[in-house]
LUMGU-549090 format. One record per residue (C-alpha): residue in one letter; x, y, z. Coordinates in steps of 0.001 Angstrom, whole numbers, plus 500000, padded with zeros to 6 digits. Layout:
<recs>
aXYZ...
</recs>
This chain:
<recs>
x466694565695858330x466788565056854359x463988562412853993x462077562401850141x459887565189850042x459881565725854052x462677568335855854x462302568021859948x464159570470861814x464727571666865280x463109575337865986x466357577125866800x467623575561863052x464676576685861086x462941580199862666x464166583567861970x462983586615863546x465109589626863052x463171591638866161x464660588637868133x467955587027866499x471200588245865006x472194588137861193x474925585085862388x471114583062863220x469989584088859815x473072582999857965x472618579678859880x469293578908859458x469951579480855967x472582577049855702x470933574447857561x467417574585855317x469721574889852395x471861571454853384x468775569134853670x467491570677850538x470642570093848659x469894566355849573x466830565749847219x469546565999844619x472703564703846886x472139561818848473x468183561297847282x468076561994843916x471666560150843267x472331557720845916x475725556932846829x476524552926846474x477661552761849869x479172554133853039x482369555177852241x481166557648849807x479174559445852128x481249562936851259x479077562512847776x476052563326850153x477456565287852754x480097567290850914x478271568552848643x475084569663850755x477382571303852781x479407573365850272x475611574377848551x474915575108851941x477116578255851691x476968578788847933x473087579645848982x473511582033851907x475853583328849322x472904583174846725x470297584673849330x472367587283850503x473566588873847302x476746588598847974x480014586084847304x481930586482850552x480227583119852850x481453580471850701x484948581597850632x485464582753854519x483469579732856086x485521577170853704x488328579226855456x486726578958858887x486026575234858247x489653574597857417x491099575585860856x488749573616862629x488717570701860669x493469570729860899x492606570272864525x490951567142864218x492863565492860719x496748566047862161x495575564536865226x496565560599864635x493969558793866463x491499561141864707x492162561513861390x489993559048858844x490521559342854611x487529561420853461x486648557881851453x487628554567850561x487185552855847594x485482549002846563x486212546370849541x489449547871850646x487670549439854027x484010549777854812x482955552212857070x479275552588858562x478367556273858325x479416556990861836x482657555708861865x484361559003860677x484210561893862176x481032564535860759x484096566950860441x486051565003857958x483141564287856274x481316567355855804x483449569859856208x486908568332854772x485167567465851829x483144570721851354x486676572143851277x488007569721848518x484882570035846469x485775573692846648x489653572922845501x488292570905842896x485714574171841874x488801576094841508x490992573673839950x488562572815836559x487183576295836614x483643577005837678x481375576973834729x483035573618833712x482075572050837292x478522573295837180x478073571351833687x480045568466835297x477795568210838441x474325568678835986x475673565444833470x476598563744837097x473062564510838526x471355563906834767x472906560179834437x472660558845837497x468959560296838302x467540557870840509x470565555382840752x473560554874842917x477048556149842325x480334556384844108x483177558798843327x484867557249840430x481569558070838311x481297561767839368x485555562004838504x484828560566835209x482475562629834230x484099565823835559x487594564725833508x485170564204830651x483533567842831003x487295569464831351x488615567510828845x486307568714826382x486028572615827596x488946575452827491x490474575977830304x490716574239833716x494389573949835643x494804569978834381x495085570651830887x498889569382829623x499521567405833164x500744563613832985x498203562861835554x494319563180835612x491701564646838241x490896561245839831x494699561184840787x494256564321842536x491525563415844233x492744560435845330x495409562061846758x492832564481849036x490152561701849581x492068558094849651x494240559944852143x493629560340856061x496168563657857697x497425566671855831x500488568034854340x502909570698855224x504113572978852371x507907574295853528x508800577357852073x511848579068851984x513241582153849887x515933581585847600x515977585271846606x514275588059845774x510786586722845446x512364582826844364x511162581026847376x511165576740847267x508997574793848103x509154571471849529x505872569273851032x505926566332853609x502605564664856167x502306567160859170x503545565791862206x501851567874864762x503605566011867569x506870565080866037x508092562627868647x505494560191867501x506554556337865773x507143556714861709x504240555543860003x502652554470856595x501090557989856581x504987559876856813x505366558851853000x502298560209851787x502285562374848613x499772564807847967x499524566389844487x499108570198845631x497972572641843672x499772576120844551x497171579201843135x498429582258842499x497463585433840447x499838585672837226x501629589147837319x501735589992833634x498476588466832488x496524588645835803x494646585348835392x494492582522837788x497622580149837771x498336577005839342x501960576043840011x501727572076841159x503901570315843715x503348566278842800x506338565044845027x508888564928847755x511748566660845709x512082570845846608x510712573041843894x511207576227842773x508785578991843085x508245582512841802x506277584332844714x506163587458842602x504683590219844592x502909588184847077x503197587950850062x502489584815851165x501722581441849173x498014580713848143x496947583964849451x493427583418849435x493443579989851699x491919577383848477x494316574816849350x493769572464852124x497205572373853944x499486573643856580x502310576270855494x505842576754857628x508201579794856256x511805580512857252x512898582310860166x514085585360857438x510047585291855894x508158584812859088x510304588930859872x509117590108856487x505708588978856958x505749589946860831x506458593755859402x504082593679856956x501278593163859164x502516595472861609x502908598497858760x499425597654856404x498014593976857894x495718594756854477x498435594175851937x497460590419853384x494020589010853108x492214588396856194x491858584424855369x495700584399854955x495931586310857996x493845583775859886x495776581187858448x498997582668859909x497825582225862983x496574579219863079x499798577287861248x502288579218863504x500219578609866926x499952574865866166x503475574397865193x504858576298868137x503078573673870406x505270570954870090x507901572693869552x508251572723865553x508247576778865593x509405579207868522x506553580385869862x508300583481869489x507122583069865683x503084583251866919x503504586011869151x505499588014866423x502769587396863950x500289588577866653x501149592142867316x498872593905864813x496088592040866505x495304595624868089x494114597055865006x492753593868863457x489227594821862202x488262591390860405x486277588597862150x488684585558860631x491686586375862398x490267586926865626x488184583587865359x491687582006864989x492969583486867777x490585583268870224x490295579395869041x493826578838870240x492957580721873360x490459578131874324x493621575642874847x495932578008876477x493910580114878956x492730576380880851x496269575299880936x497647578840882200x495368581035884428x496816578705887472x500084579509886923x501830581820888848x503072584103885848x499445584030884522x499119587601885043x502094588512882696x500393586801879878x497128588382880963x498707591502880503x499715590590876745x496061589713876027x494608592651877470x496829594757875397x494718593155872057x491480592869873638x491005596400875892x492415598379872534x489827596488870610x486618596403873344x487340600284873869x487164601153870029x483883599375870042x482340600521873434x483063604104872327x481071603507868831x478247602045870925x477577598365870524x473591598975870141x474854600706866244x476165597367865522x472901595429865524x472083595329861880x475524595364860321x476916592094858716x477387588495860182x480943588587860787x481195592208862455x478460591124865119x480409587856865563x483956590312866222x481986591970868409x480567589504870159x483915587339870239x485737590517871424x482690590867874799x483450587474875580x487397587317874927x487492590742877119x485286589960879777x486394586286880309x489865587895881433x488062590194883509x488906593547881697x486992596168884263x485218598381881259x483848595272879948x482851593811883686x481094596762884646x479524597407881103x477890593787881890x476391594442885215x475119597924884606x473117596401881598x472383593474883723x470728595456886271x468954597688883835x468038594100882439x466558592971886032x465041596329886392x463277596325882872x461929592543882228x460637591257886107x457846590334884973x458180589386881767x460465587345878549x463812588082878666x463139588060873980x460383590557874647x462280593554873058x460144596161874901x461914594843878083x465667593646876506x467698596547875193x470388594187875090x471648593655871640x471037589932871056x474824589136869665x476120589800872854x473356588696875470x475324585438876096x478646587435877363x476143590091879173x474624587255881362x477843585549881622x479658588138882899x476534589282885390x476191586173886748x479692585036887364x480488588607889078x477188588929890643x475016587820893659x472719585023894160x469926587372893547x471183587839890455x471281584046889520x467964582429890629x466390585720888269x468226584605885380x467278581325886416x463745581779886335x463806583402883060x465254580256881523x462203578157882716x460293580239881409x461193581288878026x459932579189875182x462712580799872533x465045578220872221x467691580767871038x466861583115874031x467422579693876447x470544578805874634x471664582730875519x470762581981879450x471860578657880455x475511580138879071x474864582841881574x473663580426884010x477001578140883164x479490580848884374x477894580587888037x481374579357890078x478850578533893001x478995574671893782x474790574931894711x474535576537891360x476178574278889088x474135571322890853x470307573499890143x470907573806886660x472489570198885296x469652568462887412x467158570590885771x468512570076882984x468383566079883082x465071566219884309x464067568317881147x466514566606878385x463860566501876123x463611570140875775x467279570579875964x470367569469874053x472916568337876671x475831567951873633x475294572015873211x474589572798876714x477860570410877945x479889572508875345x478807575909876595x479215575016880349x482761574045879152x483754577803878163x483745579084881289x487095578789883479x486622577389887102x489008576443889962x486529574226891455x485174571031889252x481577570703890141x479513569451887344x482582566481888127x482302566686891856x478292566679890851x478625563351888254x479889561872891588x478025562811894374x474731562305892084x475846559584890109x472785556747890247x470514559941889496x472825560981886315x472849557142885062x469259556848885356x468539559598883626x470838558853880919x470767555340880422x469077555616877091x471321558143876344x475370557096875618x476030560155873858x474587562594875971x476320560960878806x480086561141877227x479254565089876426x478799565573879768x481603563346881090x483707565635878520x482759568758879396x483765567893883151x487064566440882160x487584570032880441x487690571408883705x490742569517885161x492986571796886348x495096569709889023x495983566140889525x493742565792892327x490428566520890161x492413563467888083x491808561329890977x488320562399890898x487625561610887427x488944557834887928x486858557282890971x483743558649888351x484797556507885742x484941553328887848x480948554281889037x479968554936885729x481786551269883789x479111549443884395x476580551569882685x478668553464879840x481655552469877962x484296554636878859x487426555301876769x490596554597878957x493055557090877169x490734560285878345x493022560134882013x496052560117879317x494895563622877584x494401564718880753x498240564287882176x499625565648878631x497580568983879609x499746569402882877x502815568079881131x502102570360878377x501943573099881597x505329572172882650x507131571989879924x505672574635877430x503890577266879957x506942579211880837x507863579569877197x504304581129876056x504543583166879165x507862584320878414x507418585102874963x503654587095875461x506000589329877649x508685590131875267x505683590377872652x504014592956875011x506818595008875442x507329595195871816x503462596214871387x503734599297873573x506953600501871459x504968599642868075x501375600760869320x502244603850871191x500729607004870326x498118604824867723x494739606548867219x491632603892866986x491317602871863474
</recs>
């Protein structure tokens, strides 16, 4: 917490031991000091006038945040691959219309308390505006803008109309920036980004050669729903690209509704390096071309773009805007995919379709598909030895670990048997001691949590009540945040029952928001932390009376296990126990119903097409050395 002159954070936020933690901790403990500092100048030093500017406090600690690690590290790669990573999380929430919120308001027209939009929208959405903006009046001229901001308003209040004034000032007065000669100023931009809640959809289609044109409307991401104010929205987009005679940084803009012509030159795809905040559908013809590039040199595309591909084509194909013929085609280089962003993408998206489809009958065909990425991938890396991997950077120990879990979770055998043998050496090694002593845990830390997981969840009871012990006992948070999501993958009923009542008893110690969420990864016929809400349900309410919050994680996390319409009745016999104590939102059951209709409707399709893609993948694949 920012307050004047005094930071407070939680151990696992603010200690570092490399002996202990992987470079990913680092990075994040870094971010997190840097963000509250940040606010002696963002939020302390200038004061925003009021609620609805919170982004001028929040956006900006958050994008120096990353410019720091950045800073720290010697390098320039954080700032623009978590912007990246940022942007696929936050789509999720802003083209979802009972979730999406403008970034800010401005005067009387709508006053929101600070946690009335979601910390996604304003954190991270505006970090990745801030950054559009960065790009758009050129660097040096936003660092003099933000130091005359900071200067004038030193110990004052200020909303977002002063901090675009003087930024337009700064450009105006400077050479360069990508406004100069426009009929329409930054503040209309912005306004555009910030006064507006949902996203926009660039359509582009080739004309010939490299003439593509573009053409933007509000993403839909359910089609079928009413027309609304928000269908009309116009965003003034700026399209960056690389000039090819003169090699500096262009921007081509798209202020309306009207189709405009485009000169992709030797790109590939548009805004190649992911700076724009926005969704992007191609034709039928480009989605080919760009299929076949990645399967001949997925390099001649940068990784963010690559991630981005994923993303756009896997959310359109869900209600049906895109085949999801277009995904899977887009998918098959995923074999020899060596760069953390993609995969991150990907294995996002799996989190909604492996919950929805390991009960159907066909599962195994799409199983197949997946184990045709993921064994290629966990094989290359078993073979190098995952212990040479300890000290390399962030995102290759966050592939690696991504690729443990991804592999294991679908019960690949190398990976299943890789976990218990270094479970048991585990056992064998540290009886009597830590499991973050590293004399006793040759594990290497980025993958512990998959280790466990994957131990306990194929193992015996034996095996559980001595990983349960070592979670009472340890005193590194970041070691008991490793266990309990071993302890989490138990499918035992007995199991699941332990460890949420000790961890009610001890809630003090113990986040339940990230211990709900990593219970929640783990796939389960049976609902028991539900079946458990109800059979203990006067103990869960005492214990969380004080609590709201902690009590709808929970409630969440069980209502992510839902799998048939029975555990539906369940959850409405827990939510009529519960009404009395905690306000309960009516349209969960609602979400719930879409994931089976979703099942019905859109299952066979995915299934279908992961077995065309497969069959394609062994033609393409075949005979291919490991990279």
């Amino acid at each position: 917490m920012e307050n004047w002159g005094l930071i407070t954070a939680r151990q696992a936020e603010s200690l570092y031991n490399p002996l202990l933690f992987p470079l990913t901790h680092k990075n994040h403990v870094q971010e997190v000091i840097a963000h509250e500092v940040a606010h002696q100048w963002f939020g302390n030093l200038v004061t925003m006038k009021w609620w609805n500017n919170l982004w001028l406090n929040e956006g900006f600690a958050t994008m120096i945040s990353l410019r720091a690690v950045d800073f720290l590290e010697n390098t320039t790669l954080r700032y623009p691959e978590m912007t990246a990573e940022y942007m696929c999380i936050v789509l999720r929430t802003d083209q979802t219309d009972s979730q999406t919120f403008p970034v800010s308001s401005k005067g009387d027209e709508e006053v929101f308390s600070s946690n009335q939009r979601p910390r996604l929208i304003t954190y991270r959405k505006a970090a990745i505006v801030i950054r559009m903006v960065e790009r758009l009046v050129e660097e040096d001229i936003f660092r003099k803008g933000l130091h005359h901001f900071l200067n004038k308003f030193m110990y004052k209040n200020a909303d977002q109309d002063d901090l675009y004034s003087i930024l337009t000032y700064v450009h105006d007065s400077s050479s360069g920036g990508h406004l100069t000669g426009q009929n329409f100023s930054l503040a209309d931009v912005m306004d555009t980004w910030l006064g507006q809640e949902s996203v926009p959809v660039v359509h582009v289609s080739r004309k010939e050669g490299s003439i593509v044109t573009l053409r933007q409307q509000r993403y839909k991401h359910i089609p079928s729903t009413p027309p609304s104010k928000r269908d009309n929205y116009i965003w003034k987009i700026p399209i960056f690209y690389d000039d090819p005679v003169s090699g500096k940084h262009r921007v081509f803009w798209l202020t309306d509704h009207k189709p405009a012509v485009f000169d992709m030159g030797l790109q590939v795809v548009v805004d190649p390096y992911q700076l724009t905040y926005m969704r992007i559908r191609y034709d039928d013809g480009m989605y080919y071309d760009i299929t076949k590039r990645l399967i001949e040199d997925h390099n001649s595309i940068p990784a963010n773009s690559r991630g981005r591909l994923i993303d756009d084509t896997l959310a359109m194909a869900e209600h049906g805007q895109v085949s999801y013929e277009v995904p899977f085609n887009v998918t098959m280089y995923l074999p020899y995919e060596t760069s953390f962003r993609p995969f991150h993408v990907f294995s996002a998206y799996l989190d909604f379709f492996l919950p929805r489809l390991y009960l159907e009958p066909d599962y195994e065909k799409y199983r197949e598909w997946l184990l045709m990425i993921l064994a290629t991938q966990f094989d290359r890396m078993y073979a190098e030895g995952f212990e040479s991997y300890a000290q390399l950077g962030s995102n290759e120990n966050r592939l690696r670990e991504l690729i443990v879990f991804r592999a294991c979770g679908i019960d690949y055998k190398p990976c299943v048997e890789f976990a218990k043998k270094s479970f048991a050496e585990l056992r064998q090694n540290c009886s009597k001691t830590f499991l973050s002593s590293v004399e006793c845990n040759r594990i290497p830390f980025y993958i512990r949590s998959q280790v466990y997981s994957t131990a306990i969840q194929h193992g015996t009871q034996e095996d559980f009540d001595f990983l349960h012990q070592k979670w009472l006992d340890e005193h590194y948070m970041m070691e008991r945040d490793r266990i309990w999501s071993g302890l989490s993958a138990s499918k035992r009923k007995n199991d699941v029952y332990r460890i949420w009542t000790d961890l009610l008893q001890n809630k003090a110690r113990d986040s339940i928001k990230e211990r709900a969420v990593a219970f929640s990864k783990h796939l389960r016929h049976e609902n028991h932390l539900l079946t458990f809400m109800n059979d203990r349900y006067k103990y869960v309410a005492n214990q969380l009376r004080y609590s709201a919050d902690s009590f709808q994680t929970m409630f969440a996390a069980a209502l992510r296990g839902i799998h048939h319409v029975s555990q539906a009745d369940l959850a409405r016999t827990v939510m009529e126990k519960y009404a009395e104590t905690f306000k309960i939102h009516s349209g969960v059951l609602g979400s719930i119903m879409g994931r089976f209709a979703w099942r019905r409707d859109m299952g066979p399709h995915v299934i279908g097409n992961a077995t065309k893609a497969l069959k394609q993948m062994r033609k393409i694949h075949a005979g291919r050395p490991f990279l």
